[in-house]
C-alpha positions in Angstrom: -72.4 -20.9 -21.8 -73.9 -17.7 -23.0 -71.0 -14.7 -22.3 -73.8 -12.1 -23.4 -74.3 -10.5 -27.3 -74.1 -7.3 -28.6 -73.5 -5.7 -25.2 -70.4 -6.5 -26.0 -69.3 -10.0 -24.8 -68.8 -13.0 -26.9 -70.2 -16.5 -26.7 -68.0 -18.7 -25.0 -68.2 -23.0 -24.4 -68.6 -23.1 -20.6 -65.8 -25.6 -19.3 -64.1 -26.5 -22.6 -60.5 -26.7 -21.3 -57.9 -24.8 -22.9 -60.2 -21.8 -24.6 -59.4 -18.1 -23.7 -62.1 -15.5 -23.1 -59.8 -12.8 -21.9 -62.8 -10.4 -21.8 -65.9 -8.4 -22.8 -65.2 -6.0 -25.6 -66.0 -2.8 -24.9 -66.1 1.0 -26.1 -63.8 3.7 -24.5 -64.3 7.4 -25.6 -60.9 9.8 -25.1 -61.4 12.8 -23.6 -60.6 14.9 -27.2 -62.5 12.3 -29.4 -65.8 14.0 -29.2 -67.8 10.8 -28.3 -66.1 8.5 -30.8 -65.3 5.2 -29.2 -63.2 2.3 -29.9 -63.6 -1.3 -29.9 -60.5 -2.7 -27.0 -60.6 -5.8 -24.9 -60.7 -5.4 -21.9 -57.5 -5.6 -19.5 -56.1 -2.5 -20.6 -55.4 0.9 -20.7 -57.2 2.5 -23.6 -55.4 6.0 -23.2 -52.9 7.7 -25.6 -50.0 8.5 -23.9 -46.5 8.7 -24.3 -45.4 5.5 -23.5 -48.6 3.9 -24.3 -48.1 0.9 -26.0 -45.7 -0.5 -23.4 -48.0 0.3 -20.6 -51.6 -1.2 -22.5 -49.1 -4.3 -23.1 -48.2 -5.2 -19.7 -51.7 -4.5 -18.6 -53.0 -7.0 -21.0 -50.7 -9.4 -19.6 -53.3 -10.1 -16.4 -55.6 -12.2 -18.1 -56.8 -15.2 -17.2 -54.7 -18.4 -18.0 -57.8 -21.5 -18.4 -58.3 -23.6 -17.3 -56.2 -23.1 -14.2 -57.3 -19.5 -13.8 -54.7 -18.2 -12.6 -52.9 -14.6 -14.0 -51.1 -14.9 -17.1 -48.4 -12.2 -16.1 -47.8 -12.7 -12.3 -48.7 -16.3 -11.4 -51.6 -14.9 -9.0 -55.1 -16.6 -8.7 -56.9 -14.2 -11.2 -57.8 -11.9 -10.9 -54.6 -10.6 -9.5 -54.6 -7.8 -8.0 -53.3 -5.7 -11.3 -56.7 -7.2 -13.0 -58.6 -5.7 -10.4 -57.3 -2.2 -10.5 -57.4 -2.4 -14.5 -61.0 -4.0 -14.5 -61.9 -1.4 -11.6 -60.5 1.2 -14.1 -62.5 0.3 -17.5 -65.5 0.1 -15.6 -65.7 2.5 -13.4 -69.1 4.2 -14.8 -70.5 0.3 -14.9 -70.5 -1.7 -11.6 -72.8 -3.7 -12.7 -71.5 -5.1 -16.0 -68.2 -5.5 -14.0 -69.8 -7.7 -11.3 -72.2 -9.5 -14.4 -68.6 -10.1 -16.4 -67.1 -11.3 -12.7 -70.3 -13.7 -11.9 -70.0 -15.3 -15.5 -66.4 -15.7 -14.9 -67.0 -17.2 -12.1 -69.2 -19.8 -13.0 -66.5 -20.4 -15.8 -63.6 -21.1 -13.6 -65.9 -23.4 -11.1 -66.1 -25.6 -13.9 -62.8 -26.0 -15.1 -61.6 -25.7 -11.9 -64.1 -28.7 -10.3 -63.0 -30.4 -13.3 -59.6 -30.2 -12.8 -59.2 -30.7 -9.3 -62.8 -32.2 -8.1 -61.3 -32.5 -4.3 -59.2 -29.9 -3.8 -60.6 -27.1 -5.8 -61.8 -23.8 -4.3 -65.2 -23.8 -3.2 -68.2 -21.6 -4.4 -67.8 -19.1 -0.9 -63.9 -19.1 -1.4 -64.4 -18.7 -5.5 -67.2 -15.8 -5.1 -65.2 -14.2 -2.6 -62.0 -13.9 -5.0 -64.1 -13.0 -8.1 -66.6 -10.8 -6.4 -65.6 -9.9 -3.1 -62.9 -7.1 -3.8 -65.9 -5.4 -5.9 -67.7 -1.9 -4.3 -70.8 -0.7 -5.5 -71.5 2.7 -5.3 
Protein backbone atom coordinates (compact mmCIF):
# COMPACT_ATOMS: atom_id res chain seq x y z
CA UNK A 1 0.00 0.00 0.00
CA UNK A 2 1.10 3.36 -1.03
CA UNK A 3 2.02 5.49 2.51
CA UNK A 4 2.51 8.65 0.15
CA UNK A 5 6.16 10.02 -1.33
CA UNK A 6 8.01 12.98 -0.94
CA UNK A 7 5.37 14.54 1.27
CA UNK A 8 7.05 12.85 3.60
CA UNK A 9 5.70 9.34 4.13
CA UNK A 10 7.28 6.14 3.12
CA UNK A 11 6.00 3.17 1.08
CA UNK A 12 4.82 0.58 3.17
CA UNK A 13 3.46 -3.43 2.27
CA UNK A 14 -0.26 -3.09 3.33
CA UNK A 15 -0.95 -6.19 5.72
CA UNK A 16 2.54 -7.76 5.76
CA UNK A 17 2.57 -8.87 9.42
CA UNK A 18 5.28 -7.86 11.58
CA UNK A 19 6.62 -4.59 9.63
CA UNK A 20 6.68 -1.15 11.49
CA UNK A 21 5.67 2.14 9.98
CA UNK A 22 5.83 4.18 13.12
CA UNK A 23 5.15 7.35 11.04
CA UNK A 24 5.33 10.04 8.30
CA UNK A 25 8.58 11.94 8.50
CA UNK A 26 8.20 15.27 8.83
CA UNK A 27 9.95 18.79 9.11
CA UNK A 28 9.71 20.92 12.40
CA UNK A 29 11.23 24.44 12.44
CA UNK A 30 12.38 25.80 16.26
CA UNK A 31 11.38 28.93 17.06
CA UNK A 32 15.32 30.44 16.87
CA UNK A 33 16.24 28.35 13.77
CA UNK A 34 15.20 30.89 11.25
CA UNK A 35 13.10 28.51 9.07
CA UNK A 36 15.63 25.61 9.08
CA UNK A 37 13.79 22.33 9.64
CA UNK A 38 14.76 18.97 10.61
CA UNK A 39 13.92 15.67 9.38
CA UNK A 40 12.08 13.60 12.87
CA UNK A 41 9.58 10.85 12.91
CA UNK A 42 6.84 11.53 14.10
CA UNK A 43 5.68 10.62 17.81
CA UNK A 44 7.71 13.09 19.39
CA UNK A 45 8.70 16.13 20.70
CA UNK A 46 11.03 17.92 18.35
CA UNK A 47 11.85 20.79 20.96
CA UNK A 48 15.23 21.55 22.67
CA UNK A 49 14.82 21.59 26.09
CA UNK A 50 16.46 20.73 29.12
CA UNK A 51 15.53 17.50 29.65
CA UNK A 52 14.85 16.72 26.13
CA UNK A 53 16.05 13.59 25.27
CA UNK A 54 14.25 11.81 28.00
CA UNK A 55 10.99 13.44 27.26
CA UNK A 56 11.28 12.83 22.97
CA UNK A 57 12.18 9.11 24.25
CA UNK A 58 9.13 8.28 26.12
CA UNK A 59 7.05 10.05 23.58
CA UNK A 60 8.38 7.84 20.89
CA UNK A 61 7.45 4.97 22.96
CA UNK A 62 3.49 5.32 21.66
CA UNK A 63 3.91 3.88 18.46
CA UNK A 64 2.14 1.35 16.95
CA UNK A 65 3.03 -2.39 17.83
CA UNK A 66 1.73 -4.43 14.18
CA UNK A 67 0.25 -6.28 13.68
CA UNK A 68 -1.87 -6.14 16.83
CA UNK A 69 -1.94 -2.37 16.81
CA UNK A 70 -1.97 -1.75 19.96
CA UNK A 71 0.63 1.05 21.81
CA UNK A 72 4.02 0.10 22.20
CA UNK A 73 4.53 1.91 25.71
CA UNK A 74 1.20 1.63 27.54
CA UNK A 75 -0.65 -1.54 26.18
CA UNK A 76 -3.61 0.83 24.87
CA UNK A 77 -5.38 0.19 21.45
CA UNK A 78 -3.25 2.79 19.48
CA UNK A 79 -3.43 5.28 19.24
CA UNK A 80 -3.41 5.79 22.97
CA UNK A 81 -4.31 8.58 24.24
CA UNK A 82 -0.46 9.94 24.64
CA UNK A 83 -0.29 9.35 20.55
CA UNK A 84 -3.12 11.51 20.24
CA UNK A 85 -1.94 14.42 22.19
CA UNK A 86 1.65 13.96 20.57
CA UNK A 87 0.18 13.48 16.94
CA UNK A 88 -2.35 16.46 17.83
CA UNK A 89 0.91 18.34 18.72
CA UNK A 90 3.12 17.81 15.49
CA UNK A 91 0.34 18.64 13.42
CA UNK A 92 -1.31 21.12 14.66
CA UNK A 93 -0.94 23.59 11.50
CA UNK A 94 -1.99 20.26 9.25
CA UNK A 95 -5.39 18.61 10.04
CA UNK A 96 -5.53 17.21 7.12
CA UNK A 97 -2.30 15.34 6.72
CA UNK A 98 -3.01 14.09 10.32
CA UNK A 99 -6.53 12.69 9.42
CA UNK A 100 -4.78 11.46 5.64
CA UNK A 101 -1.79 9.70 7.99
CA UNK A 102 -4.87 8.33 10.47
CA UNK A 103 -7.12 6.98 7.33
CA UNK A 104 -3.98 5.13 5.87
CA UNK A 105 -3.44 3.83 9.18
CA UNK A 106 -6.50 2.78 9.35
CA UNK A 107 -6.80 0.82 6.47
CA UNK A 108 -3.47 -0.74 7.63
CA UNK A 109 -4.62 -2.04 10.94
CA UNK A 110 -8.11 -3.41 9.33
CA UNK A 111 -5.98 -5.70 7.46
CA UNK A 112 -3.75 -7.05 9.93
CA UNK A 113 -6.30 -6.84 12.26
CA UNK A 114 -9.13 -8.89 9.98
CA UNK A 115 -6.34 -11.09 9.37
CA UNK A 116 -5.56 -11.84 12.65
CA UNK A 117 -8.70 -12.20 14.20
CA UNK A 118 -11.38 -12.48 11.11
CA UNK A 119 -14.40 -12.91 13.88
CA UNK A 120 -13.62 -10.94 16.54
CA UNK A 121 -11.84 -8.05 15.15
CA UNK A 122 -13.01 -4.39 15.44
CA UNK A 123 -15.16 -3.36 12.86
CA UNK A 124 -14.71 -0.52 10.18
CA UNK A 125 -17.38 2.01 12.51
CA UNK A 126 -15.63 0.85 15.79
CA UNK A 127 -11.94 1.13 13.85
CA UNK A 128 -12.76 4.70 12.24
CA UNK A 129 -14.09 5.81 15.26
CA UNK A 130 -10.73 5.00 17.32
CA UNK A 131 -8.40 6.28 14.52
CA UNK A 132 -10.40 9.20 13.40
CA UNK A 133 -13.02 10.01 15.80
CA UNK A 134 -10.92 11.86 18.54
CA UNK A 135 -9.74 14.18 15.46
CA UNK A 136 -11.23 18.19 15.29
CA UNK A 137 -10.96 20.14 12.42
CA UNK A 138 -10.77 23.53 12.60
Amino acid sequence: MFLGSRSGFRRGIAGQAGTDLPGPTVISRSANSAGAGRRTECGGDRRENGGGAKAVSDELRHLPLRPLWLCRHDGQPWPCGAARVTLSREYAHDRLALCVYLGLSLAEAYLDLTRLHPDTAPGPGALTERFLGWVRLR
